[in-house]
C-alpha positions in Angstrom: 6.0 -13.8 -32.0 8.7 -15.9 -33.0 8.1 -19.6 -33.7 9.0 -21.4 -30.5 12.4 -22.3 -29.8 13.0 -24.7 -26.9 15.3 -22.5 -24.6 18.9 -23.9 -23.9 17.8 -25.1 -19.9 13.6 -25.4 -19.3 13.7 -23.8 -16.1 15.8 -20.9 -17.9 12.6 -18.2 -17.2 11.7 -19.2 -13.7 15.3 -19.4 -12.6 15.8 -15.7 -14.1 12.9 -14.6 -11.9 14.1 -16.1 -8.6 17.7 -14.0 -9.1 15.2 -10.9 -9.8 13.3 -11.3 -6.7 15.9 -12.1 -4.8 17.4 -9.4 -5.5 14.6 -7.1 -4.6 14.0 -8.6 -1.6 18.0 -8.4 -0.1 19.6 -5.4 -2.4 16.7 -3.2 -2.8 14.9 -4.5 0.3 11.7 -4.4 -0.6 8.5 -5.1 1.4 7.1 -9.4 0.8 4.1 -8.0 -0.4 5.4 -5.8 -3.1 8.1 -8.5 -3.7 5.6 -11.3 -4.4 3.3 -8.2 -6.9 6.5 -8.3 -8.5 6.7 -12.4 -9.0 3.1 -12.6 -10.0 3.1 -9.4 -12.8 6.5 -11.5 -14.0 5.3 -15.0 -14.2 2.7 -13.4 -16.2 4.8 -12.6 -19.0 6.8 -16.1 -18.6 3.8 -18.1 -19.2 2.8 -15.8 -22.4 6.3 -16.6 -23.5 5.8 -20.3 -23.2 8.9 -22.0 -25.3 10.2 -18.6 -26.7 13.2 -17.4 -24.7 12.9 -14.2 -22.9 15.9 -12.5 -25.2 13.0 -13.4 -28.2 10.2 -11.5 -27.3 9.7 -8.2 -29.6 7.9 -5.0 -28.5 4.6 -6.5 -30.3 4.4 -9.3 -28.4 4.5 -7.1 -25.6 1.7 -5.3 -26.7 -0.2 -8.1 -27.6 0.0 -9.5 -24.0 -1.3 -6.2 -22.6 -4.1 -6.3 -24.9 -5.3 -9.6 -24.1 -4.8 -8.8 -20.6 -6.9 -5.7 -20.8 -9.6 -7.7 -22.6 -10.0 -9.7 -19.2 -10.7 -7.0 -17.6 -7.5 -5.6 -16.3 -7.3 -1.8 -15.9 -4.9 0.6 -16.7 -3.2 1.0 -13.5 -2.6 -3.0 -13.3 -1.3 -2.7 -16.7 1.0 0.0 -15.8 2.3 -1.7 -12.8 3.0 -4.7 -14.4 4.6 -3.1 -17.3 6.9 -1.2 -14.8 7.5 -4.7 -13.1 9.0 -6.5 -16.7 11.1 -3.5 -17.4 13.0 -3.8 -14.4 12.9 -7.9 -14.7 14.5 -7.2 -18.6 17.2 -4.3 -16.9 18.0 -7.2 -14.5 18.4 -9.5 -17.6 20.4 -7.2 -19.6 22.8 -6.3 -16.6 23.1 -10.2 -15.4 22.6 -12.4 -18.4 23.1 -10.5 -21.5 20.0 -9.5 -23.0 20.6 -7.3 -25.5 17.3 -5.3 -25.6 13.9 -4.5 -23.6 10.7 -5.0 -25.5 8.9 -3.6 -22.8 10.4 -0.2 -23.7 7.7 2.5 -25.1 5.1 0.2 -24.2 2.2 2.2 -22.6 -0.7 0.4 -20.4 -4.0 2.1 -21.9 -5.9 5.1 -20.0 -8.1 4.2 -17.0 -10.4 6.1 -15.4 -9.4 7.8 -12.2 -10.8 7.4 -9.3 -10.6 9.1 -5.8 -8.8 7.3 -2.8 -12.4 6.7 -0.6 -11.8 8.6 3.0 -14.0 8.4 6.0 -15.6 11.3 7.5 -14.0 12.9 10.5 -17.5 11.8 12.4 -16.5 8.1 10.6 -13.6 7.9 12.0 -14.0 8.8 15.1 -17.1 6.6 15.7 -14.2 3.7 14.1 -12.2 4.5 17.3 -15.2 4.4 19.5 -14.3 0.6 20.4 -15.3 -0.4 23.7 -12.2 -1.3 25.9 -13.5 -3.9 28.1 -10.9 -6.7 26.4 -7.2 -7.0 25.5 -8.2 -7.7 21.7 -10.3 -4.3 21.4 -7.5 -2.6 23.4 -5.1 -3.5 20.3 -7.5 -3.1 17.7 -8.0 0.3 19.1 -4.1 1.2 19.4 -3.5 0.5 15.7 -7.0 1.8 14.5 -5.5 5.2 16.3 -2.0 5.3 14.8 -3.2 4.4 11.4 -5.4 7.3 11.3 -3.1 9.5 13.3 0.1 9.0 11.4 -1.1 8.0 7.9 0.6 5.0 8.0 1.1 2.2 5.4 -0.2 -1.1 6.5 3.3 -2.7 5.6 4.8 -0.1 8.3 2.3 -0.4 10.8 3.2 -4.7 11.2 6.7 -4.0 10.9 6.7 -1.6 13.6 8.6 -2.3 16.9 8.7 -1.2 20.5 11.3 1.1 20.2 9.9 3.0 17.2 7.1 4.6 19.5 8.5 7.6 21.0 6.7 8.9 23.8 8.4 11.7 24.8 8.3 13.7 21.4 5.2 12.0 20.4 6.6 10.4 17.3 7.0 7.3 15.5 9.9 6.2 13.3 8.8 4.3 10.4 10.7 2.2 7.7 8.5 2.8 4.5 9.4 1.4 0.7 12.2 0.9 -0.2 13.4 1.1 3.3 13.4 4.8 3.5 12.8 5.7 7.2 11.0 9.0 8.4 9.4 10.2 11.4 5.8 11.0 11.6 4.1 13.3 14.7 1.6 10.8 17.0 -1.6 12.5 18.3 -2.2 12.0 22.0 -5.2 10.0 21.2 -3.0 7.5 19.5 -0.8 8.0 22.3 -3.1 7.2 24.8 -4.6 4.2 23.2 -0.6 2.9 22.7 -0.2 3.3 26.4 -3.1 1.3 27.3 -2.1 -1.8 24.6 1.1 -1.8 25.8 -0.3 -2.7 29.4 -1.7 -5.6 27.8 0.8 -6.8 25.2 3.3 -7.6 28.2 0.7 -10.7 29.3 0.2 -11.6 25.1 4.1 -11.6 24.4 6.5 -12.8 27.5 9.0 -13.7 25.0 8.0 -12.6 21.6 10.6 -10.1 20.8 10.0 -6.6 19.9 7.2 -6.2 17.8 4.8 -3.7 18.5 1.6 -5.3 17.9 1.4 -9.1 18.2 -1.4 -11.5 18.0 -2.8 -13.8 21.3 0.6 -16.1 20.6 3.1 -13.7 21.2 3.9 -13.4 17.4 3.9 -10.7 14.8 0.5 -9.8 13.4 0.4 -10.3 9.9 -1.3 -7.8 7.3 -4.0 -9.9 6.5 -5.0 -10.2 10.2 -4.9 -6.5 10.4 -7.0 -6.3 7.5 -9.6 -8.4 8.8 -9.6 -7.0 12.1 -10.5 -3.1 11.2 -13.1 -4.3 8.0 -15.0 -6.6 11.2 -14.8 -3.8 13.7 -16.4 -1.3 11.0 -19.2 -3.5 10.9 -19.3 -3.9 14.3 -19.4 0.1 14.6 -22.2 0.8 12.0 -20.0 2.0 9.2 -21.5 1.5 5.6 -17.8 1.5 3.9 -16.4 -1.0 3.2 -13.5 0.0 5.7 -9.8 -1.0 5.4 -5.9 0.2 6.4 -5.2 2.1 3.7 -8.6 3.9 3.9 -7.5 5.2 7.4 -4.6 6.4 5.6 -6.5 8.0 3.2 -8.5 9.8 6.1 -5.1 11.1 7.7 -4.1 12.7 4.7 -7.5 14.2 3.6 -8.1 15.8 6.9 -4.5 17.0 7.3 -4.6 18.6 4.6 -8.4 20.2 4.8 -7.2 21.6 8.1 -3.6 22.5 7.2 -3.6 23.6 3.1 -0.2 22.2 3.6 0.6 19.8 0.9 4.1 19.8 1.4 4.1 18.6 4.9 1.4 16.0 3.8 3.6 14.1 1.4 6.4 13.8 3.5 4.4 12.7 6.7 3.0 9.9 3.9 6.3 9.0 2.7 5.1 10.2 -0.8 8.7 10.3 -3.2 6.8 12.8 -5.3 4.3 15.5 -4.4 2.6 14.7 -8.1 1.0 11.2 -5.9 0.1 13.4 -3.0 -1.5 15.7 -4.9 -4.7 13.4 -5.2 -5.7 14.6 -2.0 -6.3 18.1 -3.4 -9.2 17.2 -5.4 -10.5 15.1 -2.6 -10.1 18.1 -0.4 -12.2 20.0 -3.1 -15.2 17.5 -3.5 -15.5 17.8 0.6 -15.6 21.4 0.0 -17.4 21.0 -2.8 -20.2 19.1 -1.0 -20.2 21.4 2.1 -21.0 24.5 -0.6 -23.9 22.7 -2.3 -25.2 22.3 1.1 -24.7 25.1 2.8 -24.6 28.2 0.1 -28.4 29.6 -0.1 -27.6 29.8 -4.2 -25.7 26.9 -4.7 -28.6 24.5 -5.8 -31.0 25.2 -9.0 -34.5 25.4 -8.1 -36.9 22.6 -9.6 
């Protein structure tokens, strides 16, 4: 790296950043969680900097910083996304303030190892959605449990889903996924069902608390984390041994979908996938089930001790 120059204002950097995430949050409209990833993988890079301005920083002191960054333990797929999150934050810089180049270009996050998306077991899952329905709370619980699994949704869609989104009549649900694309995903009638029920309740949770679909004791929005905590508890609760969360009900959807169906197109787009290449993990999940279901049930599949 250079030697340290003081840059011309010393809030130059953070003031940068807050243009960039503004920007992402009201142009490109993405989600608060992704938008605060964003801020975090940037500020990052800002404090690496120190006094060097941005418009100073050469392709090796990029590299450097992922190094030292992957000698704390960081893998490659944090790497990678934090790379991808300073090229965009230099693009912004070269389009809005003149920067004439991008270190971050041809700078690769080193290989990790890759690991399956962990799935529950149809029996799982439905012993997940087994929650008794003697109180309000469980009658929620259970109506997001159900849509999760039966739609495949993202936990970010799932919060910022309204009344209106839920339609009955052709058993479907519109949802507003990154980068506000908006499809519509089929709902079972289990999910259905459970919906029904909640909304019996909601109507005593949320006199006047808008139009969200699923809203805390208050009336208000539920937030992610509370979602979060709610379906890791309930597994507990229901005897699971994984460590169960949102995006593993997702996981579910798509693995069983596509076990049933072979149909790997009509898996990414229910999923929202932009490219079949991400939905294509479920493939080799689909394998190791089948996989495990051979070595168990083929008479010559194990070697004899």
């Amino acid at each position: 790296m250079k030697p340290a120059t003081a840059n011309a204002e010393p809030n130059t950097a953070q003031r940068y950043l807050q243009q960039f995430l503004g920007h992402l949050q009201s142009e490109r409209r993405l989600s608060e969680q992704t938008v605060v990833a964003y801020g975090r993988d940037i500020a990052a890079l800002i404090e690496f900097a120190g006094a060097t301005p941005l418009a100073e920083l050469q392709v090796h002191d990029v590299r450097r910083l992922v190094s030292k960054l992957h000698a704390r333990g960081l893998d490659g797929r944090s790497l990678a996304r934090m790379l991808s999150a300073w090229r965009g934050f230099y693009r912004h810089l070269g389009r809005d303030h003149g920067c004439a180049s991008n270190p971050c270009l041809g700078v690769r996050a080193p290989r990790s190892k890759k690991s399956l998306p962990q799935a529950l077991s149809p029996d799982e899952a439905a012993r997940l959605m087994a929650l008794p329905d003697d109180a309000a709370l469980a009658v929620r619980d259970k109506a997001m449990f159900e849509l999760f699994y039966s739609s495949g949704l993202r936990l970010s869609e799932l919060t910022g889903l309204a009344l209106g989104d839920i339609n009955y009549a052709d058993a479907t649900v519109r949802v507003t996924g990154k980068g506000a694309k908006t499809r519509i995903v089929p709902v079972g009638s289990f999910a259905l069902a459970a919906l029904r029920a909640w909304l019996e309740q909601r109507s005593s949770w949320a006199a006047a608390a808008g139009d969200a679909l699923f809203v805390s004791r208050s009336g208000r929005p539920l937030m992610p984390r509370a979602v979060q905590y709610r379906i890791k508890q309930c597994g507990l609760r229901q005897g699971l041994a994984a460590d169960v969360h949102p995006h593993m009900l997702r996981h579910s959807f798509a693995s069983h979908v596509l076990q049933s169906s072979g149909d790997l197109r009509a898996v990414q787009e229910m999923l929202g996938h932009a490219s079949i290449s991400t939905t294509q993990v479920y493939t080799h999940l689909d394998f190791q089930y089948l996989a495990k279901a051979y070595d168990k049930a083929h008479p010559r599949a194990k070697k004899k001790s």
